[in-house]
ZAKE-827577 format. One line per field, with one value per residue (C-alpha): residue number from 1; residue in three letters; chain; x, y, z. Coordinates in nm, 2 decimals, padded with zeros to 4 digits. Each point is the difference from the previous one (the first is absolute). Last residue first. Layout:
# ZAKE-827577
k = (NUM, ...)
r = (ALA, ...)
c = (A, ...)
u = (X, ...)
v = (Y, ...)
w = (Z, ...)
# end
This chain:
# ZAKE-827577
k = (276, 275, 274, 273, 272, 271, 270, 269, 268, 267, 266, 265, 264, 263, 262, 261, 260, 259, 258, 257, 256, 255, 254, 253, 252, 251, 250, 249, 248, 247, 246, 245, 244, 243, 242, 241, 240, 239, 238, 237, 236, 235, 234, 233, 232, 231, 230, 229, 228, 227, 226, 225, 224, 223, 222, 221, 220, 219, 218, 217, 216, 215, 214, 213, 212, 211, 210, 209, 208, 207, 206, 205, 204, 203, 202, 201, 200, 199, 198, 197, 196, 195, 194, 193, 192, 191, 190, 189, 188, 187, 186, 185, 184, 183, 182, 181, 180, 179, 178, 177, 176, 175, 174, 173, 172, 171, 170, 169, 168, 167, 166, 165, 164, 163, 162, 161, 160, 159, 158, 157, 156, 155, 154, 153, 152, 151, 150, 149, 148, 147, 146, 145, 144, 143, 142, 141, 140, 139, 138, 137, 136, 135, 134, 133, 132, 131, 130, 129, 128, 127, 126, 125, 124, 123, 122, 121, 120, 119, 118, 117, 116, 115, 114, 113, 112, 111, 110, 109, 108, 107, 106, 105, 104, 103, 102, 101, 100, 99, 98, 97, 96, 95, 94, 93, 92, 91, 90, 89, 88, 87, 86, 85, 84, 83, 82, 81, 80, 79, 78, 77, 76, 75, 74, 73, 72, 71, 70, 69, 68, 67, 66, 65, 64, 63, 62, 61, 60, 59, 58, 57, 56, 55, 54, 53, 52, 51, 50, 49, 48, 47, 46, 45, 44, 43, 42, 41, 40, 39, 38, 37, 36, 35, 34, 33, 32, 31, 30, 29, 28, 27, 26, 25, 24, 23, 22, 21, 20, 19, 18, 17, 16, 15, 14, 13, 12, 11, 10, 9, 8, 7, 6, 5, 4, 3, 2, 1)
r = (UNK, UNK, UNK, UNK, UNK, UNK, UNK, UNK, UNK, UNK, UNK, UNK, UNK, UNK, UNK, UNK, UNK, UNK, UNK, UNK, UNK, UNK, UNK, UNK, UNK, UNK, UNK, UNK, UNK, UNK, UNK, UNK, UNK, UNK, UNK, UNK, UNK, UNK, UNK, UNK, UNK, UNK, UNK, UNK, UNK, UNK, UNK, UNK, UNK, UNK, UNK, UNK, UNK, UNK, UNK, UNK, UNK, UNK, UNK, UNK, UNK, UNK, UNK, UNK, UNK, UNK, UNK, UNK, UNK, UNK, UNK, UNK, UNK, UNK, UNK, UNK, UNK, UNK, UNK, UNK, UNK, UNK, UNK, UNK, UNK, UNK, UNK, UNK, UNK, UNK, UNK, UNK, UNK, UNK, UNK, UNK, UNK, UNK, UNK, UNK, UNK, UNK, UNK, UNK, UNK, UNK, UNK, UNK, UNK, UNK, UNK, UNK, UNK, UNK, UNK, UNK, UNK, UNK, UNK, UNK, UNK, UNK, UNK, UNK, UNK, UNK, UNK, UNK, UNK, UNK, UNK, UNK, UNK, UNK, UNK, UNK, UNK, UNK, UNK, UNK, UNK, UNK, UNK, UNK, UNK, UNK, UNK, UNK, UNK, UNK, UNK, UNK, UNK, UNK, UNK, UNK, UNK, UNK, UNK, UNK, UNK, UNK, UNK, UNK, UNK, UNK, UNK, UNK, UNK, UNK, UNK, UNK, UNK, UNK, UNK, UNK, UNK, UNK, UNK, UNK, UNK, UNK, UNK, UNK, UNK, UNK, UNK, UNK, UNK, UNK, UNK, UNK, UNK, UNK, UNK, UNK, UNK, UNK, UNK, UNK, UNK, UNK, UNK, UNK, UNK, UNK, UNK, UNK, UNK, UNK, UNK, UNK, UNK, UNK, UNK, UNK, UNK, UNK, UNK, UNK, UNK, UNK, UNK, UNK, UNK, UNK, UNK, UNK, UNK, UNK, UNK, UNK, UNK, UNK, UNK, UNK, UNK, UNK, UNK, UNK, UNK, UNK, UNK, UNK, UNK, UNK, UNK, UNK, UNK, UNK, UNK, UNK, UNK, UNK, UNK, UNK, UNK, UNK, UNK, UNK, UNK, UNK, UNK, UNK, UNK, UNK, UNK, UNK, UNK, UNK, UNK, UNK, UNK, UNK, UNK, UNK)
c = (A, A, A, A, A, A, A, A, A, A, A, A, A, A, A, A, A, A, A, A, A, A, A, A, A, A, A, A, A, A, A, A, A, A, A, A, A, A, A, A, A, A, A, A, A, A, A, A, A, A, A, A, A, A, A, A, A, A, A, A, A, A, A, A, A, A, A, A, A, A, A, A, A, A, A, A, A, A, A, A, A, A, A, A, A, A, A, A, A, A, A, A, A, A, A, A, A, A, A, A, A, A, A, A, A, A, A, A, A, A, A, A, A, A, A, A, A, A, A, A, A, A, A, A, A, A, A, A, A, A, A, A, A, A, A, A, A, A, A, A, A, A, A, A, A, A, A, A, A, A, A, A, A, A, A, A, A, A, A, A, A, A, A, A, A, A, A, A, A, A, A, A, A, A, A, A, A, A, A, A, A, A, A, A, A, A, A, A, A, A, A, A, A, A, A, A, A, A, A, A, A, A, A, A, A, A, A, A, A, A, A, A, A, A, A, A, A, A, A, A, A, A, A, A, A, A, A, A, A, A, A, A, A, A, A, A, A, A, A, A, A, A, A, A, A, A, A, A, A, A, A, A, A, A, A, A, A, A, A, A, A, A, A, A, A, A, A, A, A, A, A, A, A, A, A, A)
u = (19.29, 00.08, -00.33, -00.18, -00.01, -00.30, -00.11, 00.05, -00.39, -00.05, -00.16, -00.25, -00.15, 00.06, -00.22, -00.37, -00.06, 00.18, -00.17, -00.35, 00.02, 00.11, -00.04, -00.38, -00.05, 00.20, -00.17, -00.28, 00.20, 00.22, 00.40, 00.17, 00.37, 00.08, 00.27, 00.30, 00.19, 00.14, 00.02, 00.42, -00.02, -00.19, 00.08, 00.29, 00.20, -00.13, -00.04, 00.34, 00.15, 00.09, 00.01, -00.22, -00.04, -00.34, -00.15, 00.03, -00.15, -00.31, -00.09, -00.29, -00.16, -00.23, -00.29, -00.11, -00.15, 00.36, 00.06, 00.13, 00.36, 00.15, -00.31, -00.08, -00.29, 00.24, 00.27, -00.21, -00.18, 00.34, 00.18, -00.29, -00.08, -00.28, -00.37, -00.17, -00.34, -00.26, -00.16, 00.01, -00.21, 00.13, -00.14, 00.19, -00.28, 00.05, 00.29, 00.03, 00.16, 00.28, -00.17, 00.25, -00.02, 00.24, -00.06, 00.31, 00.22, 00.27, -00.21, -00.14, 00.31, 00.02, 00.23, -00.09, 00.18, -00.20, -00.38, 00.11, -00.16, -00.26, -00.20, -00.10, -00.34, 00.04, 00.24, -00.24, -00.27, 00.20, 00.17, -00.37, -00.16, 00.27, -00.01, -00.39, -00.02, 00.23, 00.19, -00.34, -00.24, 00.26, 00.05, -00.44, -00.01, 00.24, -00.13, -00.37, 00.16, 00.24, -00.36, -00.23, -00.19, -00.35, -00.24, 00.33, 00.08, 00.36, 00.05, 00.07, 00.21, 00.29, 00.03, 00.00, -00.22, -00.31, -00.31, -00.33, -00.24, -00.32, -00.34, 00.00, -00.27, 00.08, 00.30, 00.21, 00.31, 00.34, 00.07, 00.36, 00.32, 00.25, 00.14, 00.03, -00.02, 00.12, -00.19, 00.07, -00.27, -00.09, 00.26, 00.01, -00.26, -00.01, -00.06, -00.03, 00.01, -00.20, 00.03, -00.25, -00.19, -00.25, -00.26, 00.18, 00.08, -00.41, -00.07, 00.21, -00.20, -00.31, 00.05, 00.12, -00.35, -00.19, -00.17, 00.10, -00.20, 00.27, 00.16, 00.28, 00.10, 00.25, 00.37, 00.14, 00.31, 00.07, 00.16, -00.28, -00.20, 00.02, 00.17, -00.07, -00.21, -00.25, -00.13, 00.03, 00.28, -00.05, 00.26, 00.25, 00.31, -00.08, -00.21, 00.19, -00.25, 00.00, -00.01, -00.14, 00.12, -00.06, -00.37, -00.18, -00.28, 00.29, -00.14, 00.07, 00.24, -00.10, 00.18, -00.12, 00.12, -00.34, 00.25, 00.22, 00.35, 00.13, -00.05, 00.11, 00.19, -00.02, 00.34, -00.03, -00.39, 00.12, 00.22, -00.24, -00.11, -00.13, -00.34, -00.12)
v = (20.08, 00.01, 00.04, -00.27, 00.11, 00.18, -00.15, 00.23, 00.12, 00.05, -00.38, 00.10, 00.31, -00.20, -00.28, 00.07, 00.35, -00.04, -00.34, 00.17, 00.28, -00.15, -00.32, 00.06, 00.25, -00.20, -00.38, 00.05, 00.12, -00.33, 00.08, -00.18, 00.17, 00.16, 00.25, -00.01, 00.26, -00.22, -00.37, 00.01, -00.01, -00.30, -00.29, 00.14, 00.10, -00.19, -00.34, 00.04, 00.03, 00.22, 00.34, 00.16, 00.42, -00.03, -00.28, 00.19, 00.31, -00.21, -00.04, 00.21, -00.12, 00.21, 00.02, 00.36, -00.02, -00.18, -00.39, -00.18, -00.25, -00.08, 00.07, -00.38, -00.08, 00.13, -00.16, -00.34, 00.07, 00.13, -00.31, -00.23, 00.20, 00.22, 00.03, 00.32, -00.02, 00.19, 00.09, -00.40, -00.09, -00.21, 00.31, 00.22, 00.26, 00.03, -00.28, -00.32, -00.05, 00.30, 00.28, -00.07, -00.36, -00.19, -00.24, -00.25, -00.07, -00.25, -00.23, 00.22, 00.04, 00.35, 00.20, 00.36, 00.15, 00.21, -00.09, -00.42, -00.10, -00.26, 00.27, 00.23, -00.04, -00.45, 00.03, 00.20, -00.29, -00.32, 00.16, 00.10, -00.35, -00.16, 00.20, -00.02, -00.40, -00.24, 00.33, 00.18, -00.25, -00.17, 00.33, 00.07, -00.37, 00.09, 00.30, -00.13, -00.29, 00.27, 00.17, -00.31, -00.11, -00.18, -00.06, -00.06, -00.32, -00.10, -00.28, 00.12, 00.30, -00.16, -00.22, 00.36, 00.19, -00.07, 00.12, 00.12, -00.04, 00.28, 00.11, 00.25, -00.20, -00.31, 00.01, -00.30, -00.14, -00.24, 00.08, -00.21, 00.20, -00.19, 00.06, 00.44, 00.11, 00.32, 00.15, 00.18, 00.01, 00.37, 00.08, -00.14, -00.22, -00.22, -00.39, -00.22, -00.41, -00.19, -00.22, -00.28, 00.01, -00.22, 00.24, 00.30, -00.14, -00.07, 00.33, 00.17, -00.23, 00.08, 00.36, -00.06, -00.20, 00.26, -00.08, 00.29, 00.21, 00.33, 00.01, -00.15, -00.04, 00.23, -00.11, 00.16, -00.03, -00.05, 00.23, -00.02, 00.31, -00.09, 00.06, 00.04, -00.10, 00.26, -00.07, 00.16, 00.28, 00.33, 00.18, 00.24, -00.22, -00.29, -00.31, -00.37, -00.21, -00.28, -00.32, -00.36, -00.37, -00.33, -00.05, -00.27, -00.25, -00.11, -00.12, 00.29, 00.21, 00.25, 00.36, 00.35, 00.34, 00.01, 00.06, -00.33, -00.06, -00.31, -00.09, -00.36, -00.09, -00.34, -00.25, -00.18, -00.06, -00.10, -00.27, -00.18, 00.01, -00.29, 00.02, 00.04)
w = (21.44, -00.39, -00.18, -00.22, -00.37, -00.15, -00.34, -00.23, -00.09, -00.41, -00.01, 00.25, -00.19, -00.29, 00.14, 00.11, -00.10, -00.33, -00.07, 00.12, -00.22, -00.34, -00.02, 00.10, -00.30, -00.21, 00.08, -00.26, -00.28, 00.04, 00.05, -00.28, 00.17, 00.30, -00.07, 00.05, 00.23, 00.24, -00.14, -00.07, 00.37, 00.09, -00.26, -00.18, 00.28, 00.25, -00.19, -00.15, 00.32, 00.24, 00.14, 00.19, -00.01, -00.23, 00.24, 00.27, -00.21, -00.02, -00.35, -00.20, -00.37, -00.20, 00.03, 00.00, 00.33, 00.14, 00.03, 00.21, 00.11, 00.30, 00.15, 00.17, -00.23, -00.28, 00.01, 00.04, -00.34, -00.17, 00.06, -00.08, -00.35, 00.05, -00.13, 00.13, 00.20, 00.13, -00.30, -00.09, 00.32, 00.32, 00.23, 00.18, 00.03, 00.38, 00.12, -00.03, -00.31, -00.05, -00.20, -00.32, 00.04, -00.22, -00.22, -00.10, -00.27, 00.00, -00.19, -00.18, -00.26, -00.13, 00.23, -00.11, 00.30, 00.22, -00.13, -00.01, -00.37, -00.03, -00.21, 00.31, 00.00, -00.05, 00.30, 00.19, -00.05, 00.04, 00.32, 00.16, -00.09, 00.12, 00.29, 00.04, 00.03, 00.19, 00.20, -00.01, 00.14, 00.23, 00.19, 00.03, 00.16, 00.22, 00.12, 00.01, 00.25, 00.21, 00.00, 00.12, -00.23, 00.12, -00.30, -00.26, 00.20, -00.13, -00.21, -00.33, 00.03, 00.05, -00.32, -00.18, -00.27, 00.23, -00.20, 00.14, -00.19, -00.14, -00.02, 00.24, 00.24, -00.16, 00.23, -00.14, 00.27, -00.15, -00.36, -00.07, -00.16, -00.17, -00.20, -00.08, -00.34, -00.08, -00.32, -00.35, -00.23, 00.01, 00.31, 00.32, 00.08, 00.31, -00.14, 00.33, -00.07, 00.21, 00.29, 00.12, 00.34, -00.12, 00.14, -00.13, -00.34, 00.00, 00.09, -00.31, -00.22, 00.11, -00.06, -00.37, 00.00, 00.15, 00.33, 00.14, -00.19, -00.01, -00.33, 00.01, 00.42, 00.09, 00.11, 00.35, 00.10, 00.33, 00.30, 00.22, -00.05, -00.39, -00.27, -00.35, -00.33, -00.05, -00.37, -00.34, 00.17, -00.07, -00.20, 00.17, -00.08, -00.23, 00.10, 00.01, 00.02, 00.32, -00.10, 00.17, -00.13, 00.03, 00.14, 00.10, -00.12, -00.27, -00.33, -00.21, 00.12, 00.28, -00.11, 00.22, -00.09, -00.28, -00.26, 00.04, 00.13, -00.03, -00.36, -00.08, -00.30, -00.11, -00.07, 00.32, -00.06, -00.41, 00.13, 00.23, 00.38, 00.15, 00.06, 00.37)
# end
């Protein structure tokens, strides 16, 4: 191998190529694999997604096998060599997730099988075993679809926490509105609302929600407190307000399941323990 000079430091390269799958030139293998980012209600160009077995699934190009882009993904599965994971976001905006390695092909459905976590590698997908498909199905969304899911509702809602207008991301987070796990609680923008840390964990545990018209409820616990700064102008100055940068597409959702799901709770005093 040559040694590399000035002007090979100095040289852009271009991860992330139209056809969702990069090989430089030279290597049998390839580097890189993307998944497009399509907008809400839109069709998707090709079915990436996951399978029985908790895995994501990458489709072939095309669907000869023996394509070159095709090749390329089979020999990084051979060699067992990782890749970097480009999950679209936006027009031009992507997560990448390194490292992520392809580890089963089903030529069948014309697609890999793609383990976005060291665990997932070694297990025998033939013969999973439920705790197994469980696990593998956990790793998949806390190394792949919450990122994906934060990067996404943050984007929808300008970066901006829906209760309080923080602005900097890094203390936001994405909050299910449909809590994940159950029906229709899916890790999609319409089902989510992005919230500042304080707010997001106030309101998975009721202390805060949110009524049809969206504005802003507090639990009345919460309202007869006293104490700091951070209750007083972090909680209870909040009731009333209303949410804020709220995407078109999440209102209709926002705005019967949150009430259904959280203000009713939020509204309840919490019952105190009886005196024998």
């Amino acid at each position: 191998m040559s040694r590399p000079t000035r002007s090979d430091a100095s040289r852009s390269i271009r991860l992330i190529v139209q056809t969702g799958i990069w090989k430089p030139a030279g290597l049998s293998a390839a580097l890189t694999i993307r998944t497009t980012f399509t907008p809400p209600n839109q069709p998707p160009p090709y079915a990436d997604d996951v399978g029985d077995d908790g895995l994501v699934r990458h489709k072939y190009r095309g669907t000869d096998p023996n394509f070159s882009d095709n090749r390329a993904l089979r020999a990084a599965m051979i060699e067992g060599l990782p890749l970097a994971y480009f999950v679209g976001v936006a027009r031009g905006i992507y997560v990448p997730r390194y490292r992520v390695w392809l580890v089963e092909e089903d030529p069948a459905r014309h697609e890999f099988a793609i383990a976005v976590d060291e665990g997932q590698r070694f297990l025998d997908l033939s013969s999973l075993a439920t705790p197994q498909r469980a696990y593998l199905e956990r790793l998949t969304s806390v190394r792949l679809h919450q990122p994906v899911f934060r990067a996404r509702v943050l984007r929808a809602y300008g970066e901006r926490c829906a209760i309080c207008r923080l602005h900097e991301a890094q203390l936001l987070d994405a909050a299910h509105i449909v809590p994940d796990g159950q029906p229709k609680g899916d890790a999609v923008v319409p089902n989510g609302l992005a919230l500042c840390k304080i707010h997001h964990a106030a309101y998975d545990v009721n202390l805060i929600g949110v009524r049809p018209n969206l504005v802003v409820e507090v639990v009345q616990r919460l309202l007869d407190d006293t104490d700091g700064p951070i209750l007083r102008y972090g909680l209870q100055a909040c009731r009333g307000f209303p949410l804020v940068s709220v995407p078109p597409a999440s209102r209709p959702l926002a705005a019967t399941c949150t009430s259904s799901l959280r203000v009713r709770r939020a509204r309840r005093p919490r019952s105190r323990p009886t005196t024998p």
